[in-house]
Phi, psi and omega in degrees: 000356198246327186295314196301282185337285200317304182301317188271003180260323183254051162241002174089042180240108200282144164218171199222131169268119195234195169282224172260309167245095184025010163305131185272134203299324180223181180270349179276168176261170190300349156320301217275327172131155177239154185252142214290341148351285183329298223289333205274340152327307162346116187263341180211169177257112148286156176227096154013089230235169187104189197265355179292317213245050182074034171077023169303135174244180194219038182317113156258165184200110166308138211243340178337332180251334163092031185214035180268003155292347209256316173302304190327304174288336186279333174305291173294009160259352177277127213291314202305309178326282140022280165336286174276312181307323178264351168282310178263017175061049207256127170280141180248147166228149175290154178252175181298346176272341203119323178256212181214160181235136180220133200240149180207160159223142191231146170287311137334093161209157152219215210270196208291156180212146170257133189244349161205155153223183177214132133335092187271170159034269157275041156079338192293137160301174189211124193269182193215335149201161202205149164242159196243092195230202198326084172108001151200172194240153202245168160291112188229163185287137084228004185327126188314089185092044181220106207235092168295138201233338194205111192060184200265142151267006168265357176223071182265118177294152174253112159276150163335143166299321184283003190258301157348302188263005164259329180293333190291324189285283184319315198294315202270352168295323154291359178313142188246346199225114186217130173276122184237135206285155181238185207217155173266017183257356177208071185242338174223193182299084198202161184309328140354262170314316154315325176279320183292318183272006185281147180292354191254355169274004156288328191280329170316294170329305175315271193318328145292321172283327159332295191289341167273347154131012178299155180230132167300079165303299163234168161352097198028045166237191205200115116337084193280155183311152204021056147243147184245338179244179160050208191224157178251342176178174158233168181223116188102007187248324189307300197210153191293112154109349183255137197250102137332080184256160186209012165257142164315327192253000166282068170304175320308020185246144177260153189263184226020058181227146134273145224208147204270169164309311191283032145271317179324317205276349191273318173264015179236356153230020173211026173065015178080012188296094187287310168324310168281355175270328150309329178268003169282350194239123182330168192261174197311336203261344175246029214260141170307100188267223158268356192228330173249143165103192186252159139285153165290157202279006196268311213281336178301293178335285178283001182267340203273320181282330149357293183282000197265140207252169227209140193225353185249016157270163177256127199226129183312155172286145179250165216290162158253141188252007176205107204247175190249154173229155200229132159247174183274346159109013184216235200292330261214128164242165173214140167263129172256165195280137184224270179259143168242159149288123183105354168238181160210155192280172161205131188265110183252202183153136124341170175296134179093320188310356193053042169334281181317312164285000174265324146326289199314336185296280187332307180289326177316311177320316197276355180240350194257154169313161167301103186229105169271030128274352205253145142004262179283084172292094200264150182230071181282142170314178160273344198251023178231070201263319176346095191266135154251129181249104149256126163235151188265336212236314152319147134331152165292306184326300157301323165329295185289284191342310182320295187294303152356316186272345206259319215252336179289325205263329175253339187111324206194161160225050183256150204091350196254143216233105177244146162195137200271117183237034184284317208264005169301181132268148245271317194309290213277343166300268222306349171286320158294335167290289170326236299254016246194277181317276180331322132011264186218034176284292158335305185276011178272112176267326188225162181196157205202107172246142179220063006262129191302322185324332188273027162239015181237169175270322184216108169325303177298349190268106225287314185305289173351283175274029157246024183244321183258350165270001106007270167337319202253333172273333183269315180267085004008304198283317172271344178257305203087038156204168211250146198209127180262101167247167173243116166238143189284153162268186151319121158285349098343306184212185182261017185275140186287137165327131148059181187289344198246003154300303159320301189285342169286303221282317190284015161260346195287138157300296195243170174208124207233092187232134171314079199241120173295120194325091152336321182270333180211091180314320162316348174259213189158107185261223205164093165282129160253147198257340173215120159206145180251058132239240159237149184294151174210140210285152184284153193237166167229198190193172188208157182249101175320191189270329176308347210049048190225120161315122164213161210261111135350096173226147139298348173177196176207140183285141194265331204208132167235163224205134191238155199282168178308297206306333164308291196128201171258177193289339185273350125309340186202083162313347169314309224247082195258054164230000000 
């Protein structure tokens, strides 16, 4: 410990001797100085934080949950983070617990803050990272379970103050534990709450803080006005629909607070004025849920000027996220218009018909490099890589077998979000699929619900099936990706279940369906029965002896040749055919 002492008393570092578990080794304080003598008694070197030690700071992030590998990397994935942590080579070490101490130096420091918690257990907060500045001290290695995992700590960069406060700002960004103020305007049943629980007032929300000049650095974090680096609150993380703030400087929000949608909408368009934000809103008996009742004429407005078709704009084809391939019966392969962004599909089929493998081919595709010989050709953006599997229907035992089969058939299953929702109600599957989207939407090219029928209460029942094809046209639309279901047919004929079979299908780009090969059953052929792109002739497939879908051919095609639709490569530079 005393060669160690020596390297960090000459890296600019006031250190302290301390024990194993991180208790200081004597009773004087670290002010008066320790003689390196001191260090060889010693189980570990505490380090100094502060102006002792050149403006040292500590972002600790607590092990308290058994998940700060998991908080770390999200931390390090927010690009603003991203960013100064690889400019400046900044070191992290793992702690004895589990977690990590991640160091900077600053001319800026103050004393230790707690910047996110979580409620454990008894209800209680919890830290989740706490920082360690101006007057206190971390454990640092050779310490007994204190490991440097990432650069030298002895050679820790002094950053900028605004470099500071973006480490500071994302870290409290991650907070899980918010007091969100309440009001005597949202104590009963009154438009106030109803605005609050419709799944569409976080998006309400954006536009409002938009229109106050707040700026969406990313995905629900938030910039407050005349600021120029780093974030001021969030929205959508602590809790769905509560707009986080933690700057001093967001008026008319106080910091560390949360705040509801209808508060948003009450101090930001309406001066904080509640009362009147309320008589802003249909009365309890008219309130716009997702399917029902009216908007007020200001939201009529702007969705009507929105919605006005422009006829001298020019408007993109929307991409494709999946194409199909065909041959001509000689040399020639050609790629079709298969799936888009911005719509969804519907796969039908009888019982047995192999609906469910015949997805996993398709998700397989989306994941795999591009190969324009195979069947299915998948094209995910780059800045959308995000696959979502909702099943409805399965066992978890099945459940897993899928996805499984999707990552032996792609290789890999990253990005991809699987989640078994048999045992919900049909309310609360489409409230986890929202709260999913919310989520992880912005970063979703694809989604796969399997079966949509387990999101309605009564198939037959026509509100039912304008609630959940709605549901699937407003998030396509707003997220910008494509969502696929499975639906059972008729055991009597070939019509898609019910009322909400119907309402899905007259909405679908395509409609696809799974029918098993009478004469040789082991196949399962695959029509498409509606596209509104181009049609392409059915094929069949079959489930090898491994249990993995593979496509029925007679033979394989040499040269592949691209549809009107692409366009030419100097259009779609995407498309290198």
């Amino acid at each position: 410990m005393r060669t160690v002492f020596e390297t960090y008393q000459s890296a600019g570092f006031a250190c302290l001797p301390i024990k194993r578990d991180k208790t200081p080794l004597l009773s004087q304080s670290w002010k008066q100085g320790f003689s390196a003598d001191v260090f060889t008694q010693a189980e570990g070197i505490g380090i100094i934080c502060g102006k002792a030690s050149g403006g040292l700071e500590c972002l600790d992030f607590d092990n308290h949950f058994g998940d700060a590998k998991q908080i770390m990397a999200s931390y390090l994935e927010i690009p603003e983070v991203a960013e100064i942590y690889k400019k400046h080579r900044l070191p992290i070490e793992s702690t004895q617990r589990g977690g990590y101490h991640f160091l900077f130096r600053c001319q800026k420091n103050e004393g230790n803050r707690k910047l996110a918690q979580r409620l454990n257990q008894d209800k209680r907060p919890e830290a989740l990272i706490e920082t360690r500045g101006e007057g206190g001290y971390f454990a640092a290695a050779p310490t007994p379970g204190y490991t440097v995992i990432r650069n030298d700590i002895t050679k820790i960069a002094t950053i900028t103050e605004v470099e500071r406060a973006i480490l500071i700002d994302n870290a409290v960004s991650l907070n899980e534990f918010y007091p969100v103020i309440r009001t005597e305007h949202e104590n009963k049943d009154r438009p106030g709450d109803m605005y609050n629980d419709d799944p569409d007032s976080e998006r309400q929300s954006s536009m409002i803080l938009k229109d106050a000049g707040w700026t969406e650095v990313s995905p629900g974090r938030w910039r407050r006005p005349g600021k120029k680096e780093g974030i001021s609150a969030t929205l959508g993380k602590v809790a769905p629909g509560v707009f986080y703030v933690f700057s001093s400087n967001g008026w008319p929000f106080e910091a560390m607070k949360g705040y509801s949608p209808f508060q948003i909408l009450a101090l930001l368009k309406y001066d904080g004025n509640f009362s009147r934000a309320a008589e802003s809103l249909p009365k309890p008996d008219r309130i716009v849920t997702e399917n029902k009742g009216t908007l007020p004429e200001p939201e009529l407005e702007k969705i009507l000027r929105l919605s006005t078709i422009d006829v001298n704009k020019q408007v993109e084809k929307p991409p494709i996220i999946v194409s199909i391939t065909e041959s001509d019966g000689a040399t020639s392969l050609t790629q079709k218009r298969m799936m888009t962004l911005g719509n969804f599909s519907s796969i039908i089929g009888k019982a047995k018909s192999k609906k469910t493998f015949f997805i996993t081919m398709v998700t397989a595709s989306l994941l795999k490099p591009r190969d324009y010989h195979s069947k299915f050709v998948g094209h995910m953006p780059e800045n959308k890589p995000v696959i979502m599997y909702f099943d409805t229907e399965q066992g978890d035992y099945d459940c897993h077998n899928t996805i499984a089969r999707i990552k032996r058939m792609a290789g890999h299953l990253t990005n991809v979000y699987a989640f078994s929702l048999r045992q919900f109600s049909p309310m609360e599957r489409c409230q986890i699929i929202e709260f999913a989207f919310k989520k992880y939407g912005d970063k979703t090219a694809f989604c796969v619900i399997d079966g949509i029928a387990d999101l309605a209460i009564g198939i037959n029942e026509e509100d039912e099936a304008t609630r959940v094809s709605t549901m699937l046209l407003r998030l396509t639309k707003v997220y910008n990706c494509h969502i696929t279901t499975v639906i059972h047919q008729n055991k009597n004929d070939n019509f898609a279940t019910g009322h909400l079979g119907s309402a899905i299908m007259k909405k679908s780009e395509i409609i696809l369906s799974i029918v098993k090969d009478p004469v040789n059953t082991a196949y399962s052929e695959v029509n498409c029965d509606l596209s509104r792109g181009i049609d392409f002739a059915k094929f069949q497939f079959m489930v090898n002896g491994d249990g993995i879908p593979e496509v029925v051919t007679n033979g394989s095609a040499k040269r592949v040749e691209q549809t009107d639709w692409f366009g030419s490569k100097n259009d779609r530079e995407d498309v290198p055919f």
